[in-house]
N, C-alpha and C positions, 0 to 999 in steps of 0.2 A: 386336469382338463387336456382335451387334444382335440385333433382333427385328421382325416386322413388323407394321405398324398393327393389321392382326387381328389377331395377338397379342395385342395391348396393351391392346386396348380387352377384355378377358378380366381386366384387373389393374387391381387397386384403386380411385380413385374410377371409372376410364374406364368400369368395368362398369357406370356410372347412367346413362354419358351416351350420346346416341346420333347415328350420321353422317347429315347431312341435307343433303348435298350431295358429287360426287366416289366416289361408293362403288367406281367403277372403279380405283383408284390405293389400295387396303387391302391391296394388299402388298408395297408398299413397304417398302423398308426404314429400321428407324429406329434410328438409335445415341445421341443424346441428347434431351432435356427443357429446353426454355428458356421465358422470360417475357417478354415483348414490352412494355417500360417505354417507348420510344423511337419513334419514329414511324420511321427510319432502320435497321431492327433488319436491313436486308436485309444489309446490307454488313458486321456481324459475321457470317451466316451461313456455316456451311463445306458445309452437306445435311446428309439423313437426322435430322433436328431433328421432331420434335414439338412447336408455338409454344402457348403458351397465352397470350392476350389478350382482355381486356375492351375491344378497340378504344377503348379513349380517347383514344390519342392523333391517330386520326383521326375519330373519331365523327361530324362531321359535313359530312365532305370525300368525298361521290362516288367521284370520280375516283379519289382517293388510295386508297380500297377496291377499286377495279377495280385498280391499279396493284400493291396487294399482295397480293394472289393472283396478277398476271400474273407477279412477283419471285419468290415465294417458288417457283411451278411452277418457273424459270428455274434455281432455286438450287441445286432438290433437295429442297429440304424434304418431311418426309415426309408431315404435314398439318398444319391450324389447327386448336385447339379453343379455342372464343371461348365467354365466358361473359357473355351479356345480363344485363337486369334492371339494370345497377347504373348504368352509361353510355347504352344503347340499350335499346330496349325488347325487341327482336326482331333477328336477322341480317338482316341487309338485302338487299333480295333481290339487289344488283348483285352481291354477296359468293358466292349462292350459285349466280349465271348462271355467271361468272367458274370457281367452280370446277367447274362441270358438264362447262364446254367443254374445260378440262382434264383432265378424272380425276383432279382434288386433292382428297383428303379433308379434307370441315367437321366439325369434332364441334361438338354444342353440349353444353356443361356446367352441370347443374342447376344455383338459384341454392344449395341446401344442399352441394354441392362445392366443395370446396378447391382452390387450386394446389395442395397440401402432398398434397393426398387421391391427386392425379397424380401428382406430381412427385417424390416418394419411392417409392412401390412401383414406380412403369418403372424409373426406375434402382436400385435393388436387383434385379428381372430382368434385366437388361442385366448387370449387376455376379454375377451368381450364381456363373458360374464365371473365377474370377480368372486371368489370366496376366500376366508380368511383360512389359508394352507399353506403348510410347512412350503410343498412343493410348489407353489406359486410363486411365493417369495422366493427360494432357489430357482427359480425359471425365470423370474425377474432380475435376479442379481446377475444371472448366465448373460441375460438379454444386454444390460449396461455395461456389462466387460465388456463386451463383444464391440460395441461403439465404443466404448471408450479406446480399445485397444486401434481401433481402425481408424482412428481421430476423424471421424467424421464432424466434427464441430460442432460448438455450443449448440446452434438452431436446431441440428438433429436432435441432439441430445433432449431436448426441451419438448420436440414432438414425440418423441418415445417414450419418456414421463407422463405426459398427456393422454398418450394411448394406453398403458400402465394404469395409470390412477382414475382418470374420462374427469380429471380436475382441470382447471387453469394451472397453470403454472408460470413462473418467474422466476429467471438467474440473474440475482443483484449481484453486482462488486463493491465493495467500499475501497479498489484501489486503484489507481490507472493504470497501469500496466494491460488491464482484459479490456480497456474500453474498446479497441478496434473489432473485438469479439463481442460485444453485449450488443442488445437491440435497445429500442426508447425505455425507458423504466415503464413498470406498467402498473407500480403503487409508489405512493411516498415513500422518502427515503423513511431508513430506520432511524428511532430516535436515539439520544447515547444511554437512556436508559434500558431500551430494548435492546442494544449494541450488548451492554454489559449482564443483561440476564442471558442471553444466545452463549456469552461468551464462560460466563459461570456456567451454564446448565450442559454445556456442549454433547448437546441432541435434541431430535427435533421437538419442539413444543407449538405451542396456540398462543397466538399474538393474535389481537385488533390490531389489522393494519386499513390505509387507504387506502384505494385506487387514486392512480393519478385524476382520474375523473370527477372524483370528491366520494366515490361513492365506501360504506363501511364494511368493513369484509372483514369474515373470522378466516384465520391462516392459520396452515402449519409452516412452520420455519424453521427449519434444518439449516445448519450454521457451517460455516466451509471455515475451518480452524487451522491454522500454520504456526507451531511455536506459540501456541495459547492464545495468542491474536486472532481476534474473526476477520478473514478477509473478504468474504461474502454470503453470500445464504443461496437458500432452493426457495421459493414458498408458493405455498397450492390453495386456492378457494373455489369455491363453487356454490351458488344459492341453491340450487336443486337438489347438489349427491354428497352426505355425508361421508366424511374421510372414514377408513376403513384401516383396521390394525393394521393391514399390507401395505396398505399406505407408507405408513412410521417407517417402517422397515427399509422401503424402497426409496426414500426418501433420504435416510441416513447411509445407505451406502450408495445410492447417487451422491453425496456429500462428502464421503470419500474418496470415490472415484474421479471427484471434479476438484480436489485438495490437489492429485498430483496435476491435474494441468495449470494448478494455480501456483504451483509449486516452480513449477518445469517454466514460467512465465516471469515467476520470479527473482530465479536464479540468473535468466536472462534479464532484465531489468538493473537487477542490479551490479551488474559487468557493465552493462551500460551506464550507469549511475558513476561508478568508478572513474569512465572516462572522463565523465561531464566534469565527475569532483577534480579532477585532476588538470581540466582548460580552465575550470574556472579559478583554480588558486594560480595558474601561470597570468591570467589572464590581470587577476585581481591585487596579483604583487606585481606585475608590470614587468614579468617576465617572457618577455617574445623580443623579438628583433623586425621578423618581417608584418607590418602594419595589413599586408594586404592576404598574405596567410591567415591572421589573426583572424580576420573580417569576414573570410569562409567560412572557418571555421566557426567563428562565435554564431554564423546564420544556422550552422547546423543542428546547434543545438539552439534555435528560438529567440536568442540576442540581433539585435538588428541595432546598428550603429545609427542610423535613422530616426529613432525611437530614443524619448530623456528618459531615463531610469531613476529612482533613486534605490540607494541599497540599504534591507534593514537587516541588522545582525541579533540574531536572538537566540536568549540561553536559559536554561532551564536550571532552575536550583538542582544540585549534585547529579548532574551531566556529567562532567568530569569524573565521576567515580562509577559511573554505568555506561561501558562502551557498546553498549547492546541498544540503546536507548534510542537513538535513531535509527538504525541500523530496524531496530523492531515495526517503527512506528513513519517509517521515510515514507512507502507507500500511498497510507492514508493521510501523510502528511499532501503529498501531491495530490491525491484525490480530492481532496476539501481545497485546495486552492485552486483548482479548475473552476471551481463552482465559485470561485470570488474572482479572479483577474485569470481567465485559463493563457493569459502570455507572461502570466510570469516566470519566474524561474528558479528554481529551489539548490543550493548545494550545503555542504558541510565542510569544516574545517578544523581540527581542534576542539571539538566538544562544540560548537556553534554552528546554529544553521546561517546561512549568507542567503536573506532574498534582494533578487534584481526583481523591484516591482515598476513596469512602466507608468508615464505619469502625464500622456499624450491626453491632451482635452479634456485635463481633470484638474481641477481647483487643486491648493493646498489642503483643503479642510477635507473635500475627499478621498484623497489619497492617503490622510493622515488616518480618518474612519475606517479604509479601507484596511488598513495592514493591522490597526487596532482590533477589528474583525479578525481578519489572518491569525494574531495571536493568541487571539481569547479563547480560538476555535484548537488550536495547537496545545494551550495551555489544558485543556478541559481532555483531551484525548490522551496526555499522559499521566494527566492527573497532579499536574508541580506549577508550582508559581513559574512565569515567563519573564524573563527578563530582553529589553529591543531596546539598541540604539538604531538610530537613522540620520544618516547623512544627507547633502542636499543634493538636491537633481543635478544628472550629470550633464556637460556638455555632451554635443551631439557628435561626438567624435569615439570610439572605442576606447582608445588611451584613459578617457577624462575617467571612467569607471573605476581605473586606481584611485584613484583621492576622494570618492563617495564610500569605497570602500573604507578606507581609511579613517573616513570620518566615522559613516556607521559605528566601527570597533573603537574608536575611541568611546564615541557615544555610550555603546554598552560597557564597556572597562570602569569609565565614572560614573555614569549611572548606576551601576549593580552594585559598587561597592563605596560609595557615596551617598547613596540615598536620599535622590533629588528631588528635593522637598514630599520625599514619599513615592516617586512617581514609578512606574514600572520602564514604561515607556519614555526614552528623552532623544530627543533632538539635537544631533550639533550644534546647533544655533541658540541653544538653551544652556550651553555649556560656559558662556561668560569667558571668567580670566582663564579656563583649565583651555580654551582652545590658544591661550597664545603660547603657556606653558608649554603645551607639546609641540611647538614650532623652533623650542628655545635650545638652540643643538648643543651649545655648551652646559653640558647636565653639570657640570661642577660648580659652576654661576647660582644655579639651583639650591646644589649641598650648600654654598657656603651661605645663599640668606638663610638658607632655613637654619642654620648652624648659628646665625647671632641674632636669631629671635625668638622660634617655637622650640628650636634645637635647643636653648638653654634652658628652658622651662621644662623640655622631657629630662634633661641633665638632673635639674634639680628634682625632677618628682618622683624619679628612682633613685635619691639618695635620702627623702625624709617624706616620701609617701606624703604629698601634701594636693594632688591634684588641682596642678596651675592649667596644663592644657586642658583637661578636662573644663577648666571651671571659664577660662575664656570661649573657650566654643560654644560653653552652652550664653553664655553671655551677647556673641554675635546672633548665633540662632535665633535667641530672644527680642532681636531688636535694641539690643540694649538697656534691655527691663533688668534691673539688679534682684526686683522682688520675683519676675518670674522666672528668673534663671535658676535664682536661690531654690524657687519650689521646685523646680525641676530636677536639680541636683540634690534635693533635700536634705539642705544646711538652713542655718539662719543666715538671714542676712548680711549684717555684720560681717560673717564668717568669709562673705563671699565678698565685701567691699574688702577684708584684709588681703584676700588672693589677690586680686586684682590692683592693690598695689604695690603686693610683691613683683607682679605681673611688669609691673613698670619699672621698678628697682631691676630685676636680672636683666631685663633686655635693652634699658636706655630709651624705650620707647614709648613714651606718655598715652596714657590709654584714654586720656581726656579730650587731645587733638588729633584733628583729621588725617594728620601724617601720621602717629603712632598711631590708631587703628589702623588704616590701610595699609602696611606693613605686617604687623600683627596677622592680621588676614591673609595678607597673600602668601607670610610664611604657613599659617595653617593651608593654604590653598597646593603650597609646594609639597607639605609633608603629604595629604593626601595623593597628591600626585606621585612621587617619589615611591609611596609604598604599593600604589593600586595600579596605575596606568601606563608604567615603565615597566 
């Protein structure tokens, strides 16, 4: 498909500008729109091109001005339109001998004209009536470098799809990093089921999706892929114009071509991430000196001393052995918590993620809902059990954020490997004797209860294999039930009234009075500590 120079200069900015050399060669033929970055632009050339250059790359080489105009006649090209003012004052007259002798048409382009002002309405004419051809889709793929290389920006982008396809169309992100670039959504978000077929099929397919408006729409959705992760999509509907094979086409390498700006955004994001990870462990082991430094700083990154925080720390089964894990999934981790509390604040530490979740004009019950949400939501996107402690709200002071941190981590260290009463989720304040434990600075006061009470019962169970701690734990767990501890341990009875009065013999401590259990206990309460949370 084409049009010819007279044509063209009839559509959009061309109608300001006018031919001032070559007017013999305006009916030429023209099939695409390029931009001349390159002083060598001849040798990309295929013909019938309309070049737009500010000559800078030759600006002040003669010859080389005669040379490209004698190239560009050679090539085909269907004419130059060069816009002074910005490199050169004026087209130089070698530029417009050169194309006289030829019949190459010069346009010159006001300096209030755009490439964009060009460069979108010819091809949307050119494009008007579609057929399913090689060279359309090359003429299309030509069109999308061409913006992508000149960053003219997502919203352009999105109208030259439009013009391309005459579909709707839509650039979702699933990450924050592009929000300041994305417009209002203009369908429901994707689901995680639809997340994971984009992400398997990685090219574009046909979803039922919504419009924000409730209304039911058939799409195509081309998936914007980084390291196997989908971080956004393209998607196009229309009730009146069926999508067309050129479609598919233009669509999946728009989705390439919009990976490196998503790429390029994420590189930057995560230098930024870097820094945050970096105030927030000074911050959070209480590593500053100046208080009022600290309190810039923490505002810059969205902490406001103002504001009760509490902090929840959360871990994901074998984190620790896949350092790529957030690293993969940080992004869409902040994207979904926009969407729950957009002032919280996400880092990472040692395989754990650290949220400071604000907790201004919000109950305990919701705030507890709220980060349970956060989790669920975390936990289902990498696909692994979550594991979250949570400490209690901080004072209103920056400093106080150490000790909710602290709490948080202890929170998660005994809960994940304690197993509180089953919970995924525990609370410092659910944490009973383990919170005086960790207060108790002389750890050797520790070693030595546990050393003449559970300590002698591990002594003896590795030398005659008789499981005495085994058989009092489950004994406490039980309530005290001998019959339901025995089924638990799956002994007789009997078997388990003889442990447990071995239980009394080693340790001098009568498992029938209130003092010999509570002993008993807090030595099991030490050994779990000793082995998990230190």
């Amino acid at each position: 498909m084409s049009i010819t120079v007279k044509t063209a200069l009839r559509i959009g900015g061309l109608k300001e500008c006018r031919v001032v050399a070559g007017q013999d060669g305006l009916d030429g033929e023209l099939n695409y729109v390029t931009i001349m970055e390159v002083p060598d632009i001849t040798r990309w050339l295929k013909g019938n091109e309309l070049l737009l250059t500010s000559m800078y790359p030759i600006k002040e080489d003669l010859e080389a001005q005669r040379r490209l105009i004698r190239s560009l006649h050679e090539k085909g090209t269907a004419a130059l339109a060069i816009k002074p003012n910005r490199f050169i004052r004026e087209i130089p007259a070698v530029v417009l001998e050169e194309a006289d002798k030829y019949g190459f048409p010069v346009i010159e382009i006001p300096e209030h004209i755009s490439y964009l002002d060009i460069l979108s309405p010819v091809m949307n004419k050119i494009f008007d009536k579609k057929t399913v051809l090689q060279e359309d889709i090359e003429a299309a793929y030509h069109l999308l470098n061409e913006i992508s290389l000149n960053k003219t920006g997502l919203r352009h982008f999105v109208d030259v799809l439009k013009n391309l396809t005459k579909h709707k169309i839509a650039i979702e992100s699933l990450v924050s990093f592009m929000d300041e670039v994305m417009t209002a959504p203009a369908l429901v978000p994707l689901s995680y089921r639809q997340v994971q077929e984009l992400e398997h099929a990685r090219r574009p397919i046909r979803l039922a999706r919504q419009t924000a408006d409730g209304a039911d729409v058939s799409c195509i959705t081309a998936p914007i892929i980084l390291d196997g992760t989908l971080y956004g999509v393209i998607s196009s509907w229309d009730h009146a114009n069926d999508h067309q094979e050129t479609d598919l086409a233009i669509f999946e390498r728009a989705a390439a071509i919009l990976s490196l700006e998503f790429m390029r955004r994420k590189v930057k994001h995560e230098v930024e991430f870097q820094y945050k990870r970096e105030f927030l462990r000074s911050l959070l082991h209480g590593e500053f000196v100046h208080t009022a430094e600290l309190v810039e700083q923490a505002r810059s990154y969205n902490i406001f001393p103002e504001k009760r925080y509490v902090c929840c720390a959360i871990h994901f089964d074998q984190a620790a052995e896949n350092d790529s894990l957030y690293s993969k999934h940080m992004a869409q981790f902040e994207n979904k918590l926009k969407t729950i509390e957009p002032e919280a604040v996400l880092g990472t530490m040692h395989h754990i993620l650290y949220l400071l979740f604000p907790t201004d004009k919000r109950s305990d019950e919701t705030v507890t809902a709220n980060l349970k949400q956060v989790i669920r939501e975390f936990s289902r996107m990498v696909g692994r059990t979550a594991y979250a402690g949570v400490g209690r709200k901080a004072d209103q002071e920056i400093e106080g954020l150490k000790a909710v941190f602290d709490e948080a981590k202890l929170a998660l260290s005994i809960g994940r490997t304690l197993d509180m009463h089953g919970e995924s989720f525990v609370h410092y304040d659910e944490l009973g004797v383990f919170r005086l434990l960790a207060n108790v600075e002389r750890t050797e006061d520790l070693q030595k209860f546990y050393d003449e009470t559970i300590g002698l019962l591990a002594v003896y169970d590795a030398k005659h294999n008789l499981d005495l701690v085994r058989s009092v734990e489950a004994y406490f767990q039980h309530n005290e039930s001998v019959s339901q501890a025995a089924n638990a341990l799956f002994i007789h009875v009997n078997t388990l009234k003889y442990r447990l009065q071995k239980v009394s013999a080693l340790t001098g401590q009568n498992i029938q009075t209130s003092e010999g259990k509570l002993n008993l206990q807090i030595g099991l309460k030490i050994s779990y500590f000793i082995r998990h949370a230190r």
